[in-house]
C-alpha positions in Angstrom: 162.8 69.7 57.1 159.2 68.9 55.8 159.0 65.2 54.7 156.0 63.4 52.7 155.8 60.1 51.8 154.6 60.7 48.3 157.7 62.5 47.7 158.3 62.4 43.9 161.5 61.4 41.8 161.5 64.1 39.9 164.6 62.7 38.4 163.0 59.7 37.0 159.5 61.2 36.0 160.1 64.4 34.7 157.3 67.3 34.6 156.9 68.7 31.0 155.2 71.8 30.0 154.6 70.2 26.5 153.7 66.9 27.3 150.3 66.3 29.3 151.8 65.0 32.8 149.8 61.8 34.3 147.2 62.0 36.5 148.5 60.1 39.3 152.0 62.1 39.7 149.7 65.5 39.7 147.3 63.7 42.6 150.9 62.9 43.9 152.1 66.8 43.4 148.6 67.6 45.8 149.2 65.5 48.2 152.7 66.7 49.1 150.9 70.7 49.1 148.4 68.9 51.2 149.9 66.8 53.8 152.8 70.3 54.2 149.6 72.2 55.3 148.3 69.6 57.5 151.9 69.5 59.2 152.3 73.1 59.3 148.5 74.2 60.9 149.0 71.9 63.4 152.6 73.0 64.5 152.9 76.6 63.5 150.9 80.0 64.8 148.0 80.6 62.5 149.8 84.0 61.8 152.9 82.1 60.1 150.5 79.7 58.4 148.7 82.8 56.6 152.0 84.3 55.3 153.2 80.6 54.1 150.0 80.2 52.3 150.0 83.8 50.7 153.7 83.1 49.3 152.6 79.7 47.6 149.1 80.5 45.9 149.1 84.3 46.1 152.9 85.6 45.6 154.0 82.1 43.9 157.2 82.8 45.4 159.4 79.7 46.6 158.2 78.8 50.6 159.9 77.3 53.4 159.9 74.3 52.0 161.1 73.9 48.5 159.6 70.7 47.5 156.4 72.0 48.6 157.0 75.0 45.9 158.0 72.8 43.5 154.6 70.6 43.5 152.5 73.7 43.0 155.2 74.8 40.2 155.0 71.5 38.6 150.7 71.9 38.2 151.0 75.4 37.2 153.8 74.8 34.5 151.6 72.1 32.9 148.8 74.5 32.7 146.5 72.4 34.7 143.9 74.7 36.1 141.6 72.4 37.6 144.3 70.8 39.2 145.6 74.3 40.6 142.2 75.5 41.7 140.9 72.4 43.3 144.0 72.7 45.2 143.9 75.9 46.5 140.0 75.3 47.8 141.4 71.9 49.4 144.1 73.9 50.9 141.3 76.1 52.3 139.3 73.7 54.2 142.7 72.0 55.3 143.4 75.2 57.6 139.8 76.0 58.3 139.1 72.6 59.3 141.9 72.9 61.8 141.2 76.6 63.0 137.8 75.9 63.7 138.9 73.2 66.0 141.0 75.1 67.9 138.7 77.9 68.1 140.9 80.1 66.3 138.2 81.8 64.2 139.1 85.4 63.4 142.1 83.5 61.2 139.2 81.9 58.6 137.7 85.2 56.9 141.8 86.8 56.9 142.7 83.5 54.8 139.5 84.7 52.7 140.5 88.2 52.4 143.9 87.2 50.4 142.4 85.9 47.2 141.0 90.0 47.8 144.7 91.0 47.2 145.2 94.1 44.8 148.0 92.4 43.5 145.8 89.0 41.9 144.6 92.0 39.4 148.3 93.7 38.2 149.9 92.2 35.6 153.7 90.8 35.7 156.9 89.6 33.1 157.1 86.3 34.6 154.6 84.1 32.9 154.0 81.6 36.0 152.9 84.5 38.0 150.9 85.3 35.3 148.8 82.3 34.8 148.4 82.3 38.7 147.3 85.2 38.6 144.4 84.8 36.0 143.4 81.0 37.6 143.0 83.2 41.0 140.3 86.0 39.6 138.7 82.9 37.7 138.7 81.4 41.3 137.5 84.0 42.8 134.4 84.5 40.6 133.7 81.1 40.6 131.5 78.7 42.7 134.5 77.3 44.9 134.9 80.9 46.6 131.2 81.6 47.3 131.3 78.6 49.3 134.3 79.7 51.2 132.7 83.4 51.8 130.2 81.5 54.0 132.0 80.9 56.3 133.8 83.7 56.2 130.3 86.1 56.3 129.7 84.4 59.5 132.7 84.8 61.5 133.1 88.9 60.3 129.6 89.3 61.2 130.1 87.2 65.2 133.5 89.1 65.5 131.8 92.4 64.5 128.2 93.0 65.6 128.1 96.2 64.4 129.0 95.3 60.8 125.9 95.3 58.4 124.6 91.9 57.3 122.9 90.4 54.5 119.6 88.9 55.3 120.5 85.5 53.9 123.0 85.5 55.9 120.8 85.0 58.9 120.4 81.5 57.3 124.0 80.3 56.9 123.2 77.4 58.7 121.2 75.8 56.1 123.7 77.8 53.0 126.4 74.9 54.4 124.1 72.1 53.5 124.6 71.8 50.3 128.4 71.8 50.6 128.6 68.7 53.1 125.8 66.6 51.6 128.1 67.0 48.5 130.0 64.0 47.9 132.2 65.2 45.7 133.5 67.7 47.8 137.0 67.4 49.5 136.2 65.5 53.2 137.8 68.5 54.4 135.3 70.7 53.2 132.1 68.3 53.8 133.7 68.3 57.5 133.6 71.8 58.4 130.4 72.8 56.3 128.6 70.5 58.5 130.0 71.1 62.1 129.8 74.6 61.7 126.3 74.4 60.3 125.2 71.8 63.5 126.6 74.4 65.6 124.5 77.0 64.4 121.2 75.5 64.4 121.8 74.6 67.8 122.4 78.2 68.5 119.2 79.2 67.4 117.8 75.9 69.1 118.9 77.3 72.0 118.8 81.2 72.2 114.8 80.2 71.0 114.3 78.2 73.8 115.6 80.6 76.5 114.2 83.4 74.8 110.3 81.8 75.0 111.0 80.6 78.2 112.1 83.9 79.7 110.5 86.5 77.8 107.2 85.3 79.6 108.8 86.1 83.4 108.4 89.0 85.1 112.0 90.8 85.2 112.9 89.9 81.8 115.7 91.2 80.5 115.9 92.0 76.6 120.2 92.2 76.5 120.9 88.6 78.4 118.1 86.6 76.8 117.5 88.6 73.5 114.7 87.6 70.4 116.7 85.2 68.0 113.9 86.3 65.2 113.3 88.7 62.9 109.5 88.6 64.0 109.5 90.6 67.8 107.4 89.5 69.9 105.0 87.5 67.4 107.3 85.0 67.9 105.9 83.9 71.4 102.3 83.3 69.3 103.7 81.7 66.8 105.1 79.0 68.8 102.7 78.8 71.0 100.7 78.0 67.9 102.8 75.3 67.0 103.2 73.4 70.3 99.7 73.7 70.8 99.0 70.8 68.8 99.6 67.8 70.9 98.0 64.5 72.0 96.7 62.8 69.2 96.5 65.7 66.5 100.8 66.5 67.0 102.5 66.4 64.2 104.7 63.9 65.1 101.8 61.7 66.3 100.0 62.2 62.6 103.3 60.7 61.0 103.0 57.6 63.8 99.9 57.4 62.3 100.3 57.6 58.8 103.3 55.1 59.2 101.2 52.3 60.6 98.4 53.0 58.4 100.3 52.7 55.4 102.9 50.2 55.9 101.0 46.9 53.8 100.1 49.5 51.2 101.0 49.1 48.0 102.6 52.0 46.2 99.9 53.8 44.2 97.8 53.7 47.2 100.9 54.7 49.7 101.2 57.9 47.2 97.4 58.9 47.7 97.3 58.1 51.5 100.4 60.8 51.3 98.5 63.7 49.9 95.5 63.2 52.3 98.5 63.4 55.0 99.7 66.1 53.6 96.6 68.4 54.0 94.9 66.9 56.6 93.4 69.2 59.2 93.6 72.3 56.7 90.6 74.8 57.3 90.6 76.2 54.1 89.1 72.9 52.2 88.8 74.6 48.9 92.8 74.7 48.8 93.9 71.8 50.2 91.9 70.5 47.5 93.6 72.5 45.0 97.1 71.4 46.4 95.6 67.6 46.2 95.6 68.0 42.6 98.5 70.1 42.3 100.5 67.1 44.2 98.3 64.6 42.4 99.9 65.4 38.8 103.4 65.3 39.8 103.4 61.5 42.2 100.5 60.0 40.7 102.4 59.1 37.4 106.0 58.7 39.6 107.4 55.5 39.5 104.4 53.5 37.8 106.8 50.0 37.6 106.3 49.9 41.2 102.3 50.8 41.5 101.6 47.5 43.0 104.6 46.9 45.1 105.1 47.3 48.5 106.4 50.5 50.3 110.0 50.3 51.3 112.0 52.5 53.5 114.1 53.5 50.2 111.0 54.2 48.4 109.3 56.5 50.8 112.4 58.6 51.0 112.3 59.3 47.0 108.7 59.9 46.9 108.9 62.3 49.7 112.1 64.1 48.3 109.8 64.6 45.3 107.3 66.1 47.2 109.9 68.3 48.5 111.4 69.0 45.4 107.5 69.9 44.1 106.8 72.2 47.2 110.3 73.9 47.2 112.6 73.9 44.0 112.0 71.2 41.3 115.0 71.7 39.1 116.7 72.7 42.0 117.7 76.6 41.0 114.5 78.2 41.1 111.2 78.0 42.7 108.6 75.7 42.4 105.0 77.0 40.4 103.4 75.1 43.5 106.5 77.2 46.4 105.2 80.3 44.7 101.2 79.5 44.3 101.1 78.7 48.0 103.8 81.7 48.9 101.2 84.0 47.3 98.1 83.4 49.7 100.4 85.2 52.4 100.2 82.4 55.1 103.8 80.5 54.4 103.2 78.8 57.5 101.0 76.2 55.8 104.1 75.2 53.3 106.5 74.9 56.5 104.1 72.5 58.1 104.0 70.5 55.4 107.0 70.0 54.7 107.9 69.2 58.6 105.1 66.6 57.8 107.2 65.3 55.0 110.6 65.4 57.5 108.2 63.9 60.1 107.4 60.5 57.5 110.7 60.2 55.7 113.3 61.7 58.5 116.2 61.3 56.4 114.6 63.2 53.7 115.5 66.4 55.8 118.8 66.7 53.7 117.6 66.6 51.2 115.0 69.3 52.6 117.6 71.5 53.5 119.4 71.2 50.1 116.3 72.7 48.6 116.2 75.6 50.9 119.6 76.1 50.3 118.9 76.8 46.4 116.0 79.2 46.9 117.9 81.2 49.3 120.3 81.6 46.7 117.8 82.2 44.3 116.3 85.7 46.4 119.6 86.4 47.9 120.0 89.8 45.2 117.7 91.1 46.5 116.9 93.6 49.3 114.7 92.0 52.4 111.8 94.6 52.1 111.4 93.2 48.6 111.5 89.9 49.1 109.5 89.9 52.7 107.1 87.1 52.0 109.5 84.6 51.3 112.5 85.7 54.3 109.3 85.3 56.7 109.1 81.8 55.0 112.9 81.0 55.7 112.2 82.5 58.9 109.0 80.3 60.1 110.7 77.0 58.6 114.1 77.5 61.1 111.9 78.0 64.5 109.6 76.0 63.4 112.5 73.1 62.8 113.9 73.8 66.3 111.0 73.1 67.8 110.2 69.9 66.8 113.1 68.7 64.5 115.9 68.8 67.3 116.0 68.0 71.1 114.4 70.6 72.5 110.8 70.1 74.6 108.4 72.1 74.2 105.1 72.6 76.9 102.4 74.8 76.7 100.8 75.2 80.1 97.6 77.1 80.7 97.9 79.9 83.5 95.1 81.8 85.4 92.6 83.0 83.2 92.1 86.8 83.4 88.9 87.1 81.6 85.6 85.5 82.5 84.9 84.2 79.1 85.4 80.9 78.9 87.0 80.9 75.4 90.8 80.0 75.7 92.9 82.7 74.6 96.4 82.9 73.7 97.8 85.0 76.8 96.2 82.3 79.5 99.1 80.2 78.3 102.9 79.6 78.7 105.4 77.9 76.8 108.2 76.2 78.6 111.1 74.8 76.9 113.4 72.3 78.3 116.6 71.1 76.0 117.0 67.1 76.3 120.4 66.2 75.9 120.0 62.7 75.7 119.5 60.9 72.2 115.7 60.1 71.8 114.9 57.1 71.6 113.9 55.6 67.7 109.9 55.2 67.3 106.2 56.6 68.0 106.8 59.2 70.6 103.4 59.1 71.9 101.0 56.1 72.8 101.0 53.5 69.8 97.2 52.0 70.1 95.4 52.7 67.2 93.3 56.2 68.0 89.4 55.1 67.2 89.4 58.7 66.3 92.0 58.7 63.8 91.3 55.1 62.7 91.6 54.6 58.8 92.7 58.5 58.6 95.0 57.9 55.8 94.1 54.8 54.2 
């Protein structure tokens, strides 16, 4: 027989339907639902554990274990909604957290599929079953159960390749953000949103790197080592675009830079160095000029009090999650006026590098980063990909482009033969080599630290 520690009297301290019950017994009511599924997950096949969780929240008939039963009666009896519906998605990421462990995947979107039951939508005499009833369709519509269709998207569309997708859902990895940077999410929940999100991006990190690597070999086969894009063979130029920036004009040697340059700075002067940062090496002066300003009249007036401080750790990390906020989604449902000015020249690839540049000065800002992506692929998520193609190629530049040089992957570009007699380097006299590094890097300036006579002052 199930026992829980925070078994209740129920003797002594009485539920009453009239009488609005005290918060702690109702955490205390939780717990025992709780800690029963934790016991149960762990012992029982994941096809028992689905047919004991449909008879509590979905049939709210009596299961196995009768105190169990009488917990989730006692919150439903004292019309506590919140309580019941904050249970139920706890409940959730109890038994996903533990499936996923185990690898026992397919179980996570049939869980999902229950609170689909024909039944949630038929009406019945007993008025418990009712009220269950009405929380679960308010569930259902309701924030909480997006959040669990996430994961459940994912592991339909992996177990089912033939199944039509959604092109957000391409981007799941970055949909989980928001749910583990949460911290008023269950642990549970934070848990699993961000291992199964890890797990994807190294995915992609990966299938990238062997796809670069082996699409440029003679023999290549298309099945074994397939394009993890959306943009064919484009891809190989784009990246090779990317990683051709090394030496002292990288981007991760430009944020070395700006670092050292701007560390005895005081704030007003940090927040100007930042824009020139920003938009150094743009070829299109005219609008990197216009960004300046655009930039300019949101951090030029931030934090005044602290114009003639010094530059903290703490206070680069708001100032560049401001940025973000201004390039991405300042009130953090829709785009930005400056996401959709720069989206509209047709070259998103400017925005991703900037904001890498951002991740590249305030690492831990990358959250925060993702957050914001988050939100605007929610935001375009109605609507069909052929009408929204500018901004899924943006999504779609800002993940490779984040695998290449925000995770522990190595790229080269090594120049080949040259076919031609011209002496002009083209694209096709190179290859791009990748190499995943398994090892944690090592904290600091990646590249020589003497101060480049060519770069000296750069950002001052």
């Amino acid at each position: 027989m199930f026992q829980n520690k925070h078994q209740i009297d129920r003797s002594q301290t009485p539920f009453k339907a009239t009488n609005r019950p005290d918060e702690r017994l109702l955490e205390q009511t939780q717990e025992i639902i709780y800690n029963y599924l934790l016991e149960i997950v762990r012992a029982w096949p994941p096809e028992d554990v689905l047919s004991e969780f449909r008879s509590l929240f979905i049939d709210y008939e009596s299961a196995k274990n009768l105190e169990v039963f009488k917990s989730l009666e006692d919150i439903v009896l004292t019309n506590q909604e919140n309580h019941f519906r904050s249970t139920v998605k706890r409940s959730c990421y109890i038994l996903f957290n533990n499936w996923e462990a185990n690898r026992q995947y397919k179980f996570i979107p049939q869980l999902i599929h229950l609170f689909q039951d024909s039944s949630i939508h038929q009406r019945t005499l007993s008025p418990g079953l009712q009220r269950v009833r009405a929380w679960l369709r308010l569930f259902v519509e309701g924030r909480e159960y997006q959040d669990l269709k996430v994961f459940s998207t994912k592991y339909e569309v992996e177990a089912d390749s033939s199944k039509p997708a959604k092109w957000s859902d391409r981007y799941t990895a970055y949909l989980l953000v928001p749910q583990y940077s949460n911290p008023d999410n269950p642990v549970e929940q934070r848990e699993v949103a961000r291992v199964v999100s890890q797990r994807l991006k190294d995915r992609f990190k990966r299938d990238l790197a062997m796809y670069i690597t082996r699409s440029q070999m003679v023999g290549y086969d298309d099945k074994q080592y397939p394009n993890p894009s959306i943009f064919g063979e484009e891809v190989l130029r784009i990246v090779k675009t990317i990683v051709a920036r090394r030496g002292n004009f990288s981007y991760q040697h430009l944020a070395n830079v700006f670092l050292r340059q701007t560390e005895n700075q005081n704030y007003r002067h940090f927040k100007r160095s930042l824009q020139k940062y920003l938009v150094f090496s743009w070829t299109d002066k005219e609008l990197a000029q216009t960004l300046k300003l655009r930039l300019s009249e949101r951090l030029d007036s931030l934090y005044p009090d602290k114009h003639h401080e010094g530059v903290d750790e703490a206070l680069r990390l708001r100032t560049c999650n401001r940025a973000i906020d201004t390039l991405t989604a300042e009130n953090a449902f829709e785009p930005s006026p400056v996401f959709i000015w720069m989206l509209s020249f047709g070259n998103p690839l400017a925005l991703v590098v900037i904001l890498l540049k951002l991740v590249l000065a305030s690492p831990h800002s990358r959250v925060h980063l993702e957050t914001r992506i988050a939100q605007l692929i929610r935001y375009y998520e109605h609507l069909a990909e052929d009408e929204c193609e500018w901004v899924v190629h943006f999504f779609e530049l800002f993940k490779i482009i984040f695998a290449i040089h925000a995770e522990n992957v190595e790229y080269s570009l090594v120049k080949v033969a040259s076919k031609s007699d011209d002496c002009e380097d083209r694209s096709e006299d190179y290859r791009v080599f990748a190499r995943i590094k398994y090892d944690e890097l090592t904290p600091g300036f990646s590249e020589d630290d003497n101060t480049d006579e060519e770069l000296a002052d750069l950002f001052q």
